[in-house]
Every structure is written in structure tokens, then in C-alpha cells.
PyMOL Python script that loads the backbone (N, CA, C, O; Angstrom):
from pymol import cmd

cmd.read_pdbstr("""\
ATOM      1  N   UNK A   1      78.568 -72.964 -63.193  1.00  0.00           N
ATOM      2  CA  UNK A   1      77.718 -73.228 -62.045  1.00  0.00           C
ATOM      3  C   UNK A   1      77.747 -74.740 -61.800  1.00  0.00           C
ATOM      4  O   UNK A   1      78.151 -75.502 -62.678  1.00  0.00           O
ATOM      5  N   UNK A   2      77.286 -75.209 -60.514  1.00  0.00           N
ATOM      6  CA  UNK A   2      77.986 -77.034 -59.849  1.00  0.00           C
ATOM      7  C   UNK A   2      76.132 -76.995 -60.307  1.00  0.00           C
ATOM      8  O   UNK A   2      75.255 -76.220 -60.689  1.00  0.00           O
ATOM      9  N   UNK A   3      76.345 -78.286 -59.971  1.00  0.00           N
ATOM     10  CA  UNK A   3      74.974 -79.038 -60.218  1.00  0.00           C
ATOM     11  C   UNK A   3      74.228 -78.842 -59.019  1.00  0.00           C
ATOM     12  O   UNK A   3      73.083 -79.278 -59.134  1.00  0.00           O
ATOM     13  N   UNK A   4      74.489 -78.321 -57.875  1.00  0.00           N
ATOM     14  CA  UNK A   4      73.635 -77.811 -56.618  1.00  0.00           C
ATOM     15  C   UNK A   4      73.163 -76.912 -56.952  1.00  0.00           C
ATOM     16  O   UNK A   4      72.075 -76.728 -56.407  1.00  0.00           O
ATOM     17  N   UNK A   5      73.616 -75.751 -58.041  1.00  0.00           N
ATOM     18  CA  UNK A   5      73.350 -74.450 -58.489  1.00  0.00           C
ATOM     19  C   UNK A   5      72.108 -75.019 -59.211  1.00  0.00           C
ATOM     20  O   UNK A   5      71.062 -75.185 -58.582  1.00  0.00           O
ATOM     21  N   UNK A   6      72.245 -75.428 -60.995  1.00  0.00           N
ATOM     22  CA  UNK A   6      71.527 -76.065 -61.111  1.00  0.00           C
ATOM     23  C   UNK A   6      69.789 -75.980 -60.573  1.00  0.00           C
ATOM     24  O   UNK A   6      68.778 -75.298 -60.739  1.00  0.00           O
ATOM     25  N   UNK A   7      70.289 -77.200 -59.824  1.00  0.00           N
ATOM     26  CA  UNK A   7      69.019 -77.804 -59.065  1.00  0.00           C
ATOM     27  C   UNK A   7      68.574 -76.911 -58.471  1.00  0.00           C
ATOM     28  O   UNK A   7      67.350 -77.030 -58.527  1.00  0.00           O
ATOM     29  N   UNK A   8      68.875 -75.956 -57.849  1.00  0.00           N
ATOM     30  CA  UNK A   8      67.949 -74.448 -57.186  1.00  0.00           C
ATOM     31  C   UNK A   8      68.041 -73.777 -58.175  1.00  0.00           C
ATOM     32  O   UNK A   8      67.476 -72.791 -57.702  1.00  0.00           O
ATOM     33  N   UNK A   9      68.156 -73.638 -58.640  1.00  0.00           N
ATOM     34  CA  UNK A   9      67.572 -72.546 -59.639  1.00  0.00           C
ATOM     35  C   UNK A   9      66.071 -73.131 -60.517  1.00  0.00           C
ATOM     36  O   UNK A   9      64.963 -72.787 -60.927  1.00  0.00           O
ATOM     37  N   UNK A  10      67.058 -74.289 -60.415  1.00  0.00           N
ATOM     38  CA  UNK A  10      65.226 -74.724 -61.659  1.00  0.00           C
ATOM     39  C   UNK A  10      63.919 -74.693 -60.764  1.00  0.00           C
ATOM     40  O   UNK A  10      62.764 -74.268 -60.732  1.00  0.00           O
ATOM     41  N   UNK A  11      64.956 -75.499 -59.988  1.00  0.00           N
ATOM     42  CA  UNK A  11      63.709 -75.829 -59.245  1.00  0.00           C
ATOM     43  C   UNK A  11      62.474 -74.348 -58.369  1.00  0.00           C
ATOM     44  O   UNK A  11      61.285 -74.483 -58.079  1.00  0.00           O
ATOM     45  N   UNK A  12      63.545 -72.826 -58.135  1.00  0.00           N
ATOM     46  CA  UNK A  12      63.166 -71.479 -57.914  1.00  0.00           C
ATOM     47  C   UNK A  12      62.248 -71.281 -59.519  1.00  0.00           C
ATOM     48  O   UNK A  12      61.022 -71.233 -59.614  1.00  0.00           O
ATOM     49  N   UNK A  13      62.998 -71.213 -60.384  1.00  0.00           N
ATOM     50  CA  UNK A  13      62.417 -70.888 -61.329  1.00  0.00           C
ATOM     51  C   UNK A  13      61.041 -72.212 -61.655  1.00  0.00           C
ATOM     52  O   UNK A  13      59.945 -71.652 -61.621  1.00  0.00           O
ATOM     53  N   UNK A  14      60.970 -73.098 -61.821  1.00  0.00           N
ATOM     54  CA  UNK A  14      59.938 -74.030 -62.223  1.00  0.00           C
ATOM     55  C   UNK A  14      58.687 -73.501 -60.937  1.00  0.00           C
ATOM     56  O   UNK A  14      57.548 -73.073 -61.126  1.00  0.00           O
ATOM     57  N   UNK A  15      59.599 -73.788 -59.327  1.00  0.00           N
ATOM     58  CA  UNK A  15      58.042 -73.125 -58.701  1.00  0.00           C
ATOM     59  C   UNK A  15      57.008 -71.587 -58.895  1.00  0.00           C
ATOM     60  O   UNK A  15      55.808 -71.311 -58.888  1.00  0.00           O
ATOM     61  N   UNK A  16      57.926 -71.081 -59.010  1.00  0.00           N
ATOM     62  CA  UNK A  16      57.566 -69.150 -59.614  1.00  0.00           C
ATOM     63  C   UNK A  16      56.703 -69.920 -60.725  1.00  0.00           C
ATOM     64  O   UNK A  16      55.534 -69.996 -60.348  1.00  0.00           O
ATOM     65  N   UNK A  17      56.868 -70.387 -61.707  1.00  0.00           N
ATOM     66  CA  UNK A  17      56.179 -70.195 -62.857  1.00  0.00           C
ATOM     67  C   UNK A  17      54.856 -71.328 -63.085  1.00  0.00           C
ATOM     68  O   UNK A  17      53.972 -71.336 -63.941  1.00  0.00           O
ATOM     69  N   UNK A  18      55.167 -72.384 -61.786  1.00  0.00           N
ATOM     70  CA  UNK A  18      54.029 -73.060 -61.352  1.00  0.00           C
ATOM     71  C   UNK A  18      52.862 -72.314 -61.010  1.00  0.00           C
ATOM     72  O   UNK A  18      51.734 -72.508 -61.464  1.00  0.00           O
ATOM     73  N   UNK A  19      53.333 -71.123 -59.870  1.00  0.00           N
ATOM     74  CA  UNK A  19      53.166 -70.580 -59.115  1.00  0.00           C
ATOM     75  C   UNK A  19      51.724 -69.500 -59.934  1.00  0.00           C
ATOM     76  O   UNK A  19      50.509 -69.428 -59.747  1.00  0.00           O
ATOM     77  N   UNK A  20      52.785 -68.762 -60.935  1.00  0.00           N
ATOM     78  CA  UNK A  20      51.959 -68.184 -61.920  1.00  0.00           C
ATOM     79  C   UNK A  20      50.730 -68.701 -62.580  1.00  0.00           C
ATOM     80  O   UNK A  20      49.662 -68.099 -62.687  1.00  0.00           O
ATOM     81  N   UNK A  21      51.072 -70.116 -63.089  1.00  0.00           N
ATOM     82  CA  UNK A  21      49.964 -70.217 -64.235  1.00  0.00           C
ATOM     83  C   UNK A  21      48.989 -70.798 -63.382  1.00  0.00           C
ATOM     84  O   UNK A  21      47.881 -70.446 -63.787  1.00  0.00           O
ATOM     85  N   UNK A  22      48.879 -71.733 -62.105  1.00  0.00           N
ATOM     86  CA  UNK A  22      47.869 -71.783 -61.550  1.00  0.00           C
ATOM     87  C   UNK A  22      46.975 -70.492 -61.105  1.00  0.00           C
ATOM     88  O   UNK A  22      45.824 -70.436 -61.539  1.00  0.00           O
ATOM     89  N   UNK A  23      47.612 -69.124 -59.989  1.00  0.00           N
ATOM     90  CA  UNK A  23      47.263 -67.783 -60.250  1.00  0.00           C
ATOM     91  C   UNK A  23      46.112 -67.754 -61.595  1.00  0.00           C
ATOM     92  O   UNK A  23      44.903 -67.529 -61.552  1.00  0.00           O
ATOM     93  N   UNK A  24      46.899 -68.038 -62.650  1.00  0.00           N
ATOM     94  CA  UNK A  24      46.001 -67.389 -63.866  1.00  0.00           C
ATOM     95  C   UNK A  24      44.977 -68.545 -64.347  1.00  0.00           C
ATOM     96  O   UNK A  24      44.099 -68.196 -65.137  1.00  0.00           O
ATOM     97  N   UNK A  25      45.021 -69.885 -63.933  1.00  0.00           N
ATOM     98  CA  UNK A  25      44.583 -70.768 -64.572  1.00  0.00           C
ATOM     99  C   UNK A  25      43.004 -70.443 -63.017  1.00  0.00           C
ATOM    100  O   UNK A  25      41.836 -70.723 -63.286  1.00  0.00           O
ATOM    101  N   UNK A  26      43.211 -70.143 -62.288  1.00  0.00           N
ATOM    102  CA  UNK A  26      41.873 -69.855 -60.967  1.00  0.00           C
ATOM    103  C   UNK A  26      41.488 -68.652 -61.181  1.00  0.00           C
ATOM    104  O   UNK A  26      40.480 -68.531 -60.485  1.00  0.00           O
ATOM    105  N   UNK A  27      41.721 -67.465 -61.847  1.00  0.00           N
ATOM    106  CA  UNK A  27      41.153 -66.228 -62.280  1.00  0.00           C
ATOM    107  C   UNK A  27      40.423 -66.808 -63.893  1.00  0.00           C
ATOM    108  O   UNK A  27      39.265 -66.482 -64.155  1.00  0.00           O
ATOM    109  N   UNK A  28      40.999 -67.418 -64.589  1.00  0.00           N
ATOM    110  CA  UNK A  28      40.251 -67.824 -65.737  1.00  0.00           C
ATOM    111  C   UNK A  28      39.164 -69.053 -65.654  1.00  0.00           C
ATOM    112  O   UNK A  28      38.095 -69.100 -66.262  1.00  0.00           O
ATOM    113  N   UNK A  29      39.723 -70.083 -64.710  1.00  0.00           N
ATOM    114  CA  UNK A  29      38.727 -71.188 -64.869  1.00  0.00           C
ATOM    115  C   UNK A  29      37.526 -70.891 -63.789  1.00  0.00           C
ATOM    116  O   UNK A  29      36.600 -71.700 -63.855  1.00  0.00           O
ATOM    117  N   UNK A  30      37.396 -69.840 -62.791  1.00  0.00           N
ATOM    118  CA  UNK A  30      36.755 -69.897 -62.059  1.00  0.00           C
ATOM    119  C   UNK A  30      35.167 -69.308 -62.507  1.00  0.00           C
ATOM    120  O   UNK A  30      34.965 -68.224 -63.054  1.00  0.00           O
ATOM    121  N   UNK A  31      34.132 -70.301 -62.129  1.00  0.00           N
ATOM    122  CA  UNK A  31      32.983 -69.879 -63.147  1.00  0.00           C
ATOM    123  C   UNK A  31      32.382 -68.730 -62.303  1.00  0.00           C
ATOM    124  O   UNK A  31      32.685 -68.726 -61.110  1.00  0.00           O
ATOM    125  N   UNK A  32      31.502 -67.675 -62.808  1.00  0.00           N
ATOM    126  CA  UNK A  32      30.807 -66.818 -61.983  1.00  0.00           C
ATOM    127  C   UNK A  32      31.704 -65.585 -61.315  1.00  0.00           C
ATOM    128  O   UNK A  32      31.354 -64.661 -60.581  1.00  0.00           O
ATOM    129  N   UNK A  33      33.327 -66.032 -62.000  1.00  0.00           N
ATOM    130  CA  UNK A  33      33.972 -64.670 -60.939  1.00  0.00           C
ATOM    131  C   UNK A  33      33.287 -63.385 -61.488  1.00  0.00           C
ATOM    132  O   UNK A  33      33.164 -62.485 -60.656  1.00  0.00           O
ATOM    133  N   UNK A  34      32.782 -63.120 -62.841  1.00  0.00           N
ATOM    134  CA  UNK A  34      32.500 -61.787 -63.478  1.00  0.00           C
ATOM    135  C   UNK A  34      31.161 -60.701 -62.017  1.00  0.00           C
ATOM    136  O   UNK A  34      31.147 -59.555 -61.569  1.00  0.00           O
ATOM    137  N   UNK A  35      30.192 -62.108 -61.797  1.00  0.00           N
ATOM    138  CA  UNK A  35      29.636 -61.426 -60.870  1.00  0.00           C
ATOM    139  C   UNK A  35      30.591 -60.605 -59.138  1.00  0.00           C
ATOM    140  O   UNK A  35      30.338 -59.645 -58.411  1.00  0.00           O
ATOM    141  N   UNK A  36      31.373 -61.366 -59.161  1.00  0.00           N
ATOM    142  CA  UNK A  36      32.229 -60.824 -57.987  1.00  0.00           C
ATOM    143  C   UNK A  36      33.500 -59.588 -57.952  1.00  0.00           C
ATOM    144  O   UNK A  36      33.930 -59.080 -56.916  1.00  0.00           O
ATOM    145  N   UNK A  37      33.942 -59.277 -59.290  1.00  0.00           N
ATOM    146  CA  UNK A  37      34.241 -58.056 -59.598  1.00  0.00           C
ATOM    147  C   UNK A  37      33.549 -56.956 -59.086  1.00  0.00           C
ATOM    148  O   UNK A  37      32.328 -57.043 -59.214  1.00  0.00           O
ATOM    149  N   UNK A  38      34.010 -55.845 -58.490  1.00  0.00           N
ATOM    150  CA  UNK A  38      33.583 -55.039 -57.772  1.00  0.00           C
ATOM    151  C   UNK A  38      34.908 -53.576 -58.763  1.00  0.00           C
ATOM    152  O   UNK A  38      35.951 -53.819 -59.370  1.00  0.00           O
ATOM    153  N   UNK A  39      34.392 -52.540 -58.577  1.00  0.00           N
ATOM    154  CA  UNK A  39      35.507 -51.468 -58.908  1.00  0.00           C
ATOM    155  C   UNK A  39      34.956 -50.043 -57.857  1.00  0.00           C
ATOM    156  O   UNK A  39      33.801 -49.935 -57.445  1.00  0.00           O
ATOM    157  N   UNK A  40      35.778 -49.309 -57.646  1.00  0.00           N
ATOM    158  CA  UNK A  40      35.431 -48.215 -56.772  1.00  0.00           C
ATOM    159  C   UNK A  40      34.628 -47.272 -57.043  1.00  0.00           C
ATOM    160  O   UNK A  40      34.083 -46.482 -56.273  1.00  0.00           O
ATOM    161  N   UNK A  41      34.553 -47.373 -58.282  1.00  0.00           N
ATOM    162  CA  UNK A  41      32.639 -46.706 -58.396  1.00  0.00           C
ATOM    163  C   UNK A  41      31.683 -47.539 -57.739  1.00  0.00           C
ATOM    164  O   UNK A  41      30.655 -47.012 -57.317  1.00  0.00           O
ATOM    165  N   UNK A  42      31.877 -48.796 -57.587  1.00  0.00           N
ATOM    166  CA  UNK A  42      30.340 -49.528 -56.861  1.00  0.00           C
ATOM    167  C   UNK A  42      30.079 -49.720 -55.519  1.00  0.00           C
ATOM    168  O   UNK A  42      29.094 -50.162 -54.927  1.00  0.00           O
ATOM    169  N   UNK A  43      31.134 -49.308 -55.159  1.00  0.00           N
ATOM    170  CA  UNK A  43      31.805 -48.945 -53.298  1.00  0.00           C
ATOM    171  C   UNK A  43      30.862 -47.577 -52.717  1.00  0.00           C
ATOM    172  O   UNK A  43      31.173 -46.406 -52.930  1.00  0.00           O
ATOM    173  N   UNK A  44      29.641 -48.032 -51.936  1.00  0.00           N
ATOM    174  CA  UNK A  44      29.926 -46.149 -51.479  1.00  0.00           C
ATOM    175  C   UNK A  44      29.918 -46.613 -49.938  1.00  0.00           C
ATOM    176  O   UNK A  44      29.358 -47.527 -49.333  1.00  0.00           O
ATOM    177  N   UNK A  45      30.647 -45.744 -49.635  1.00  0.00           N
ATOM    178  CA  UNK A  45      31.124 -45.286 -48.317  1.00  0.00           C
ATOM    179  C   UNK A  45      29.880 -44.930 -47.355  1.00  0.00           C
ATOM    180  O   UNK A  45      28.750 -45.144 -47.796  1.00  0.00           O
ATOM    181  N   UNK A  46      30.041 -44.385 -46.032  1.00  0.00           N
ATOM    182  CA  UNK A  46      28.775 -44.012 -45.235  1.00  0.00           C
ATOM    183  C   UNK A  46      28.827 -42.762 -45.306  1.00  0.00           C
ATOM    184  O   UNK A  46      27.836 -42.152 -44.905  1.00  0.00           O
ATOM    185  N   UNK A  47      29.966 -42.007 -45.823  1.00  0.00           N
ATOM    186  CA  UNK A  47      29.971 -40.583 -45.690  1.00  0.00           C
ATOM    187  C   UNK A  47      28.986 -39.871 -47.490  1.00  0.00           C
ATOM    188  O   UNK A  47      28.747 -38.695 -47.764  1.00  0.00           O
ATOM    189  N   UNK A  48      28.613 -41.299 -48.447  1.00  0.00           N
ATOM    190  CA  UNK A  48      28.550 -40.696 -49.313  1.00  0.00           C
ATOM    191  C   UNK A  48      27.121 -41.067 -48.985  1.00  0.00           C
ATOM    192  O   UNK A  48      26.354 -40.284 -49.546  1.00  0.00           O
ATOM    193  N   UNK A  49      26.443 -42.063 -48.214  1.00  0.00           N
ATOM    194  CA  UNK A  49      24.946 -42.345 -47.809  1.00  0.00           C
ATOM    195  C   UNK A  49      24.565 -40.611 -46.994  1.00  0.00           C
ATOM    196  O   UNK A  49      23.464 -40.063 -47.044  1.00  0.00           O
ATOM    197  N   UNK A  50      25.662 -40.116 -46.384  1.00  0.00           N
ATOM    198  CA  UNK A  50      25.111 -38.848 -45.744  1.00  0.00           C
ATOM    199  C   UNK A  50      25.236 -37.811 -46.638  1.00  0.00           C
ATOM    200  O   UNK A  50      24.608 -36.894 -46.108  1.00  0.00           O
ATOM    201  N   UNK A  51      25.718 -37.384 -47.775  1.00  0.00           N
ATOM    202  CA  UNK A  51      25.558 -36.881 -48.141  1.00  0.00           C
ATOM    203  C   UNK A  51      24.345 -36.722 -48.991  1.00  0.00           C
ATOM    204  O   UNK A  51      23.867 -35.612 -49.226  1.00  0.00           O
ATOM    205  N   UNK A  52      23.614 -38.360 -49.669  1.00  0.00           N
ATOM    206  CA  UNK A  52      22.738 -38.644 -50.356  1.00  0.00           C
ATOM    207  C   UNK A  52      21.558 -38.045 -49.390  1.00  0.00           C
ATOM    208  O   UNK A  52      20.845 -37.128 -49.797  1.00  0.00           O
ATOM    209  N   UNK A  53      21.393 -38.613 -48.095  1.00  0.00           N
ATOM    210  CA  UNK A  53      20.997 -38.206 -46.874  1.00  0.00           C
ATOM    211  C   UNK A  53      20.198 -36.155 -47.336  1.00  0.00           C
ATOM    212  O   UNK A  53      19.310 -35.648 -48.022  1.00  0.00           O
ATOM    213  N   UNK A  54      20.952 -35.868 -46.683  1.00  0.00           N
ATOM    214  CA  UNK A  54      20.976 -34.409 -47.087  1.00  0.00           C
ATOM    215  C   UNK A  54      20.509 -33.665 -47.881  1.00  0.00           C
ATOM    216  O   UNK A  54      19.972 -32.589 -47.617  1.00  0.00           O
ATOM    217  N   UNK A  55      20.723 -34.368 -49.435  1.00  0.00           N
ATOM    218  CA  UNK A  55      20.460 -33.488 -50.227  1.00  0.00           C
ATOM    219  C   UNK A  55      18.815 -33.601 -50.512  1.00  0.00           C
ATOM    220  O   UNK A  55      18.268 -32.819 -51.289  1.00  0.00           O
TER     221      UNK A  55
END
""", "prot")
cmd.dss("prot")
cmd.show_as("cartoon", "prot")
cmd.util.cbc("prot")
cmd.orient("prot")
């Protein structure tokens, strides 16, 4: 591979993996995210208020 090769590649590969650990370094350093987690049990819908509705 020429030294143009090289230089794109690292430089593809060095941003990807920049890319990554900031990603993980703002999911870990960020204070208070635990309260902002949400999962689809804590979601209800309007169709499940009508059913609550109802019964």
C-alpha cells in the first residue's frame, strides 16, 4: 500500500474509534442519565389509558 493509502486508512480508522470512545465516554460521564432511561414497560400508550378506562 503507497503512503496515500496509509494516511486514509488511519486516519478512517483513528476517526471511527474517536468516534466510539467519545459515544461511550457521554453515556458514562453523563451525570443523572440513570433518571432518563425509560424501557417499554414505562411507556403506556392511549389505547392502554382506555382500556384502564373501562375496566
Amino acid at each position: 500500500m503507497n503512503t496515500g493509502g496509509w494516511i486514509v486508512m488511519i486516519l478512517a480508522v483513528g476517526g471511527v474509534t474517536g468516534l466510539l470512545s467519545w459515544c461511550v465516554y457521554k453515556v458514562i460521564a453523563t451525570p443523572g442519565s440513570t433518571e432518563h432511561l425509560h424501557s417499554t414497560a414505562d411507556i403506556e400508550t392511549p389505547d392502554v389509558e382506555e382500556d384502564e378506562k373501562l375496566d
